[in-house]
N, C-alpha and C positions, 0 to 999 in steps of 0.2 A: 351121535355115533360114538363121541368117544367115551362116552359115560358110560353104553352099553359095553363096549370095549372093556371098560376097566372094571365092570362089575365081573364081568364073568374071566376076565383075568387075578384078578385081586391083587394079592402082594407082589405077585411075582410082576407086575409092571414094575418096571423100573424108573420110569419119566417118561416126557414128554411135552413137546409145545403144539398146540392145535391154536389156529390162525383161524380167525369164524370174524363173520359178517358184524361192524357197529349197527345196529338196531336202535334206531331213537325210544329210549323208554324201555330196551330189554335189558335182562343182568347178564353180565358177560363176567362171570366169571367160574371156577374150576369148583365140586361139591368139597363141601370141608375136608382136608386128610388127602384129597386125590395127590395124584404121585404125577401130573402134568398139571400144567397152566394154560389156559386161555390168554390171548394176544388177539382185542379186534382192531381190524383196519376196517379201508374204505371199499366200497365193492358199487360201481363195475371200475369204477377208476382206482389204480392201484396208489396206495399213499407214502407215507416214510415208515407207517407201523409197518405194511405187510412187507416191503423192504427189510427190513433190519429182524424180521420173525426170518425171513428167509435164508440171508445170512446166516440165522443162529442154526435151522433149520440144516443147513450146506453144515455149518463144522460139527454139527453133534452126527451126522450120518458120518462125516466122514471119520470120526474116532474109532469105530466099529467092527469088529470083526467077524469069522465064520460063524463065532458062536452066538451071536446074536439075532431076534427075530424081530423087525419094526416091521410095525403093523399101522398102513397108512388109509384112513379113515378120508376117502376123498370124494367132494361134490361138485355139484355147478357152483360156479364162484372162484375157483379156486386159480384161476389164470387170473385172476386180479389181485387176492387175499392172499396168495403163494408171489412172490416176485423175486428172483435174484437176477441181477443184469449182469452184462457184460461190462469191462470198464469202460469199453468206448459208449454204452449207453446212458444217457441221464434220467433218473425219474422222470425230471420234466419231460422230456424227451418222448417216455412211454407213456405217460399223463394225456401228451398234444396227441398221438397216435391215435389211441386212443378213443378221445373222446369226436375225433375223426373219420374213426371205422362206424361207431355209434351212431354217429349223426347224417352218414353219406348211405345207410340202408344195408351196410355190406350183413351179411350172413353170419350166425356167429362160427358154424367151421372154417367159414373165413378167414376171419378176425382171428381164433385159434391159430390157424397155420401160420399166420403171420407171427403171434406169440411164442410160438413151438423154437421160433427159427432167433430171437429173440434174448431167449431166458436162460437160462445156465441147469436151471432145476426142471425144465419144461421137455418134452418129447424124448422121454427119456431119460432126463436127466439125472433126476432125482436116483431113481436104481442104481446109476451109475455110478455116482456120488456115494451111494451106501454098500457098495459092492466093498469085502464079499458075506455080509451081513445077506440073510433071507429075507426077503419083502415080501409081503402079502397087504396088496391095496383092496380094498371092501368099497367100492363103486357107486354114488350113487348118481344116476344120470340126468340131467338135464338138457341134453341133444337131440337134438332129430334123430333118431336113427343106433342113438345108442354107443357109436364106435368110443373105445377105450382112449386112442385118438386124442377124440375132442373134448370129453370129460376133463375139465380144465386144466387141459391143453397138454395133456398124456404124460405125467409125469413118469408112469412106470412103464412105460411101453417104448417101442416104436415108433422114431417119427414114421408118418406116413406120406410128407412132403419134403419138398428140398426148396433151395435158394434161391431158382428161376420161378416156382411156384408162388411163393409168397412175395416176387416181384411181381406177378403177373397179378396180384387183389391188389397191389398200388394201382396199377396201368388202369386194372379196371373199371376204377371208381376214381380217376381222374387225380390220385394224392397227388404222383411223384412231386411236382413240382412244390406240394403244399405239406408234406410231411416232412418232418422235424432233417437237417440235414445230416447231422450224425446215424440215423435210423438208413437215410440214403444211403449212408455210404457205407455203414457195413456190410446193407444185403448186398451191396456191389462187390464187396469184397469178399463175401460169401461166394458168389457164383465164380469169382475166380479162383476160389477155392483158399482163400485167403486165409479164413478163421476156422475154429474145431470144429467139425461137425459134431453131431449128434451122436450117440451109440448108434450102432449097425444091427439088424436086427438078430444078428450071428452072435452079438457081444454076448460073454460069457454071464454079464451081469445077469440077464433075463434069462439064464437059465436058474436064478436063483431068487426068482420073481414071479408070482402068482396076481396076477389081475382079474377081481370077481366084478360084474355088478348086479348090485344087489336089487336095485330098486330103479324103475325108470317111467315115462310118462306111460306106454302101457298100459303098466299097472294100477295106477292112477285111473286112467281111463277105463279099465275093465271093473274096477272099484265104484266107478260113477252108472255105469251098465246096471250093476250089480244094486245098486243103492236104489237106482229106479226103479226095477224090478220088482224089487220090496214094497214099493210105493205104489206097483198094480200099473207101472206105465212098460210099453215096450219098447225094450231098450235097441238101440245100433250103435257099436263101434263102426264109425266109416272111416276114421282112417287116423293113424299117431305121425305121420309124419307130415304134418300140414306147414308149410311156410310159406311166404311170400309178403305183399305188402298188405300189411293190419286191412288199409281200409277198404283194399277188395276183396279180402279175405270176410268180412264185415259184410260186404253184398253177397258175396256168395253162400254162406247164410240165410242172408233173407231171404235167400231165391229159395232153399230147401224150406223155410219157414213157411213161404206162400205156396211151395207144394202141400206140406201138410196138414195148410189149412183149406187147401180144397178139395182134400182127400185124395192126392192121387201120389205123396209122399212114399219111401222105399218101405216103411212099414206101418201099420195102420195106428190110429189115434188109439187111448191117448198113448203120443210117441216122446222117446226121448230119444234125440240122435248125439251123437259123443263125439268131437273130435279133439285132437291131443298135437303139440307139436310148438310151432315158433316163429311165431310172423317178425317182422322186421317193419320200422316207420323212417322214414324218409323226412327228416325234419325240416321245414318248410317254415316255422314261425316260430314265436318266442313262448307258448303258452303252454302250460302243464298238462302232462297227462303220461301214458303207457303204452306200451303194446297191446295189452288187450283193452281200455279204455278208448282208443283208438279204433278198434275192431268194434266192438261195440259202436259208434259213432258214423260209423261206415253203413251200419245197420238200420238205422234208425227210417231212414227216406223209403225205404223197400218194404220195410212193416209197416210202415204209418198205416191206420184203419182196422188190421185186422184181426180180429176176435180169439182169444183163447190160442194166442203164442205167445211166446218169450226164449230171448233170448239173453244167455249168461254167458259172461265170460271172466276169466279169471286167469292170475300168478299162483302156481301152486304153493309159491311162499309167502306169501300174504301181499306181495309188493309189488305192486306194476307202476314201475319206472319210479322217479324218484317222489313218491306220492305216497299218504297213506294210504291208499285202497287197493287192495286186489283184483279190483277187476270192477264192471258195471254192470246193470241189469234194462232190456230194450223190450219194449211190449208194444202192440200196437198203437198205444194211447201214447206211446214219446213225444211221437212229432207234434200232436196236439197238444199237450201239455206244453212243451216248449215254445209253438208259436203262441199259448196263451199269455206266459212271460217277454216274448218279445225275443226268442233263443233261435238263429236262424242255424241248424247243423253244418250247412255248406261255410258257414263263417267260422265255426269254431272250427270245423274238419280244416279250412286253409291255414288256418295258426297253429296248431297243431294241440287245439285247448279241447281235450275232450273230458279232464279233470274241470273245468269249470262249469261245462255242459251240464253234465249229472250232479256236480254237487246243487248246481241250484233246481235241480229235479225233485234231487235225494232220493238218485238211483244209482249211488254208488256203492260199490260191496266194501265195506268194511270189517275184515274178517282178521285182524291184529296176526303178527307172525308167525305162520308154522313150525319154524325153523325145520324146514324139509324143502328141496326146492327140486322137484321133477317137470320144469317145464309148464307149459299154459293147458288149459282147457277150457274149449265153449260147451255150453248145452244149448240145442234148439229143442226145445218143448212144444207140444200140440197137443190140447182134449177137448 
């Protein structure tokens, strides 16, 4: 994004720091001559790089004035990659939170509001910070649903929660008593009204702020429609806003897969049905794998046997979870092939090893980084 930014700006860019995801093995750094720098940190846990980018991040916005136009180039990732805290907050702090929303299943607009309420540069902030400089954020979405919001975690916008809300995803999922205590106590202090809020959505800032996006699972999705099409299969978007838990998300699948392999499926063979969106795992054991790895894995028991399906799933950024693969591939012949090795699914599904499943398949998709990340997509296929 920001490459294209700076081509079609040229000289007249001035600078800039763009904060992007460490990628094992990718180069991370600015084309010769560019007039910004590249800074990777850690993603989804926030580290000391995207800290101190953030920082730098807060005082060059706030140098700024009318005459100026920053143009913010923002993705999924970015509520981990982007971090300025509060002083009463500590890295560690937001590190344990964290990797505690992660692992308890919560939602990622969850986890977002909780962030929003948080960050210094987050639900607003950022604008705020570069007022009265013109903002124009370029979007690119990895959310359910799209809201500007939760595009990590609404720098240029509106919060669209407050302090009893993002108390209310502690309660939910059982933190309070297990989240970091500095964290405790300032959303307590929040709801008392203690600490800054957020820009209001009155603030003057956002009248001098433009939020696009540009790119989102959707289109992704209508791109996959589109690509089968080509291939002579018929295509269904059913639906871009799919979450819930991977590995029911995973059966319910297979159930559409054994519709249409008995022909009575929503459109006829050979079919490719699309779904788009963001499941959540509930981690349960110590074993590797992703969201959609997982999903996949869920699949596996419901197709066993049947002929001329498959089921794909995938990270639209090459990366599902902290693994090299983007996703895995589920045919009728899984379950058989795995009891042939001795691979019992219900065991791996309990540990939460659905990376070690396929790798000894060698049904994992290996498709090396995008660098574009709009979110998950399964394919269920039938001919």
């Amino acid at each position: 994004m920001a490459e294209a930014i700076a081509e079609v700006i040229g000289d007249r860019l001035s600078g800039g720091l763009v904060v992007v995801k460490d990628t094992p093995g990718a180069q991370v750094q600015a084309p010769a001559g560019a007039a910004y720098r590249l800074v990777p940190a850690e993603h989804p846990i926030p580290d000391e790089r995207g800290v101190a980018a953030g920082v730098q991040i807060a005082a060059q916005l706030a140098e700024l004035s009318s005459e100026d136009l920053v143009i913010a180039p923002i993705s999924g990732g970015g509520s981990a990659l982007l971090t300025c805290l509060p002083e009463q907050i500590s890295l560690a702090d937001m590190r344990a939170l964290t990797n505690q929303l992660l692992a308890c299943g919560a939602r990622i607009d969850e986890i977002n509001l909780l962030r929003r309420r948080l960050d210094l540069l987050k639900g607003g902030g950022f604008a705020q910070v570069a007022y009265p400089a013109t903002v124009l954020a370029l979007l690119l979405s990895d959310v359910v649903g799209s809201s500007p919001a939760t595009i990590a975690s609404g720098p240029t916008v509106p919060d669209t929660g407050d302090f009893a809300q993002a108390w209310a995803v502690l309660k939910r999922y059982n933190l309070i008593d297990m989240a970091p205590p500095a964290i405790v106590a300032y959303l307590q202090q929040g709801i008392a009204g203690a600490v800054p809020l957020p820009p209001e959505p009155d603030d003057p800032c956002f009248r001098r702020t433009t939020s696009i996006v540009i790119g989102d699972n959707r289109i992704a999705a209508e791109a996959a429609c589109a690509a089968a099409a080509r291939l002579g299969m018929n295509p269904l978007l059913l639906s871009s806003f799919v979450q819930g838990e991977a590995r029911e998300i995973g059966r319910m699948l297979a159930a559409i897969g054994r519709e249409l392999a008995y022909g009575s499926g929503p459109v006829a063979r050979p079919a490719c049905i699309v779904i788009g969106g963001e499941t959540t795992v509930t981690l349960r054991g110590d074993g590797r794998g992703g969201r959609n790895q997982e999903l996949a894995l869920g699949a596996v028991p419901d197709l066993a046997g049947l002929e001329r399906v498959l089921l794909v799933t995938l990270a639209t950024d090459g990366d599902d979870g902290p693994t090299d693969a983007a996703g895995a591939v589920v045919t009728g012949t899984s379950a058989q092939r795995a009891a042939a090795l001795g691979l019992d699914p219900a065991n791996y599904l309990a540990r939460n090893d659905a990376y070690s499943f396929f790798d000894q398949l060698g049904d994992l998709l290996r498709s090396g980084s995008s660098g574009t990340n709009v979110n998950d997509l399964a394919l269920v296929m039938a001919w």
